[in-house]
C-alpha positions in Angstrom: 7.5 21.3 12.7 5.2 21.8 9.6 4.4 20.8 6.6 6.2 23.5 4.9 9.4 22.6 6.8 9.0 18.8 6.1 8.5 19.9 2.3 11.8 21.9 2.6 13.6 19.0 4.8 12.6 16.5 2.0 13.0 18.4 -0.7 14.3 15.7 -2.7 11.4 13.3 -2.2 8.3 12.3 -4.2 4.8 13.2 -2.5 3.2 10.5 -0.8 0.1 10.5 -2.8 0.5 9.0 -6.3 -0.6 12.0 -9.0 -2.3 8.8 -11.2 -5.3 7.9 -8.8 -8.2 9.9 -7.6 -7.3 12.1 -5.0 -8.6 12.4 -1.2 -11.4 14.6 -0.7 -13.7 16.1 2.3 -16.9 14.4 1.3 -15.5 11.2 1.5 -13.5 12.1 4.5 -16.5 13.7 6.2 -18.8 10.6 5.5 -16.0 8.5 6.8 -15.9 10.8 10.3 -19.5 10.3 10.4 -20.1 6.7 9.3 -17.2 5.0 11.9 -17.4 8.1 14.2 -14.1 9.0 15.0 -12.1 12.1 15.4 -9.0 13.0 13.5 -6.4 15.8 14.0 -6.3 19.2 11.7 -3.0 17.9 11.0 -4.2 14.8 9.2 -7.3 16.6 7.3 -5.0 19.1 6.2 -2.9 16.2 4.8 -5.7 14.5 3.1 -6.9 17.1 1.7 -3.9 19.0 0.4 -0.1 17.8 1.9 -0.3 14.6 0.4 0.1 15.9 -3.3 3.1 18.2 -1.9 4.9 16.1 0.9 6.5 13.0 1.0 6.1 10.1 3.5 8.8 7.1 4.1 8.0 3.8 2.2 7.4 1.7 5.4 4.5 4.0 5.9 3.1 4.4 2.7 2.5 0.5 2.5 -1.3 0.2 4.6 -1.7 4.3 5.0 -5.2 5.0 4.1 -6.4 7.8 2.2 -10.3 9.4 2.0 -11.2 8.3 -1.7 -14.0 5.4 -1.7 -12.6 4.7 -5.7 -9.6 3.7 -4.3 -8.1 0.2 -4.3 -8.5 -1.5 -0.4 -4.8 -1.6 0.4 -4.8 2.6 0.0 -8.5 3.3 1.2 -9.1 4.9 4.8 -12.7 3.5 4.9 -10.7 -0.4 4.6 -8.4 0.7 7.4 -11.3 2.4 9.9 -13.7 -0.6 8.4 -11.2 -3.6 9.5 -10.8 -1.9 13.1 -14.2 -1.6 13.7 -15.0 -5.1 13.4 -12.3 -6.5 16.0 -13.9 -4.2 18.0 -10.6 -2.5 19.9 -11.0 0.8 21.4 -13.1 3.5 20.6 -10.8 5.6 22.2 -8.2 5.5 19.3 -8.8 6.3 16.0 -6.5 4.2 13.1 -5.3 5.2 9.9 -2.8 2.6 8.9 -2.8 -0.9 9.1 0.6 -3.8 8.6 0.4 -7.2 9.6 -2.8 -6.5 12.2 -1.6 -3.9 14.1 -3.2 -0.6 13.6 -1.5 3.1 13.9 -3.8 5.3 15.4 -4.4 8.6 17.1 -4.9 8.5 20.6 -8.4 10.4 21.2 -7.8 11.2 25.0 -5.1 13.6 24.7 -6.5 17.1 25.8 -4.1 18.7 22.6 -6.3 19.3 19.5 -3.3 17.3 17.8 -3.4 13.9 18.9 -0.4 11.5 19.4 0.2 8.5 17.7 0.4 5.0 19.0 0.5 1.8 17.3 -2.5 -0.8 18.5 -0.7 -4.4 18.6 -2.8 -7.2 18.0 -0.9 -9.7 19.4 -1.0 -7.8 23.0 -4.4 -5.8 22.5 -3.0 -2.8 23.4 -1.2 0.3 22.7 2.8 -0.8 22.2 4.7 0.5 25.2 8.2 0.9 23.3 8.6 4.8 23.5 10.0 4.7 20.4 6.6 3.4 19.1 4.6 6.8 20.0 5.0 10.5 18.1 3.9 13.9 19.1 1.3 14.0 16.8 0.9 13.4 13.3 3.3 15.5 11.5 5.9 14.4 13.7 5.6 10.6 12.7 5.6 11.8 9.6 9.1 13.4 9.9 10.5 10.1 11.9 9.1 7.8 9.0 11.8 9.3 7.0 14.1 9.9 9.1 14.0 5.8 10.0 14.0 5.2 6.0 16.6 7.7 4.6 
């Protein structure tokens, strides 16, 4: 799947970024990469810095998804999400990008695929959940299956 075919599945949807605030951009991002050093998939660049204005995300999801604009509020900023992670100190290994309730979704970075899966990091266990239906492909894919799960 692509983006393309997620804006054609969803046709009918809003994009997930609202048009009001300022948008995600690539030197934030970048200084973001550099400051908590973590790796993310094309996939998710490419949605930071373009998809998000054009394709839609499920409600669920929206709600602690962080975006790569320091002038935004801390329930929609990327540096909150990457900044609260770093200091409980879970694994380096995984990189977050949404936060709910103290659990963390993340991209697992010790997948040999440029696109990494993601898995949720539960707080109450300290680890990655273990219910299958708690792990995707890769980022485009939990995209797709956050509104498949809402709509």
């Amino acid at each position: 799947m692509t983006y393309e075919d997620l804006k054609e599945k969803y046709s009918d949807r809003e994009p997930a970024f609202p048009s009001n605030c300022p948008e995600p951009n690539e030197t934030d991002l970048n200084e973001l990469i550099e400051k908590y050093n973590c790796k993310f998939p094309k996939s998710f660049i490419d949605f930071q810095l373009k998809y998000c204005k054009e394709v839609p995300i499920g409600d669920f999801a929206f709600e602690g998804f962080g975006f790569a604009n320091k002038e935004l509020d801390p329930y929609m900023n990327l540096e909150e999400v990457l900044k609260d992670y770093a200091e409980l100190e879970f694994p380096e290994y995984l990189t977050p990008f949404r936060q709910d309730n103290g659990d963390f979704w993340c991209f697992d970075n010790r997948s040999s695929e440029s696109e990494f899966p993601v898995v949720i990091f539960d707080h109450n266990s300290n680890g990655i959940e273990s219910d299958p239906n708690y792990k995707w492909k890769n980022f485009i894919d939990w995209l797709d299956k956050t509104m498949e799960d809402e709509y």
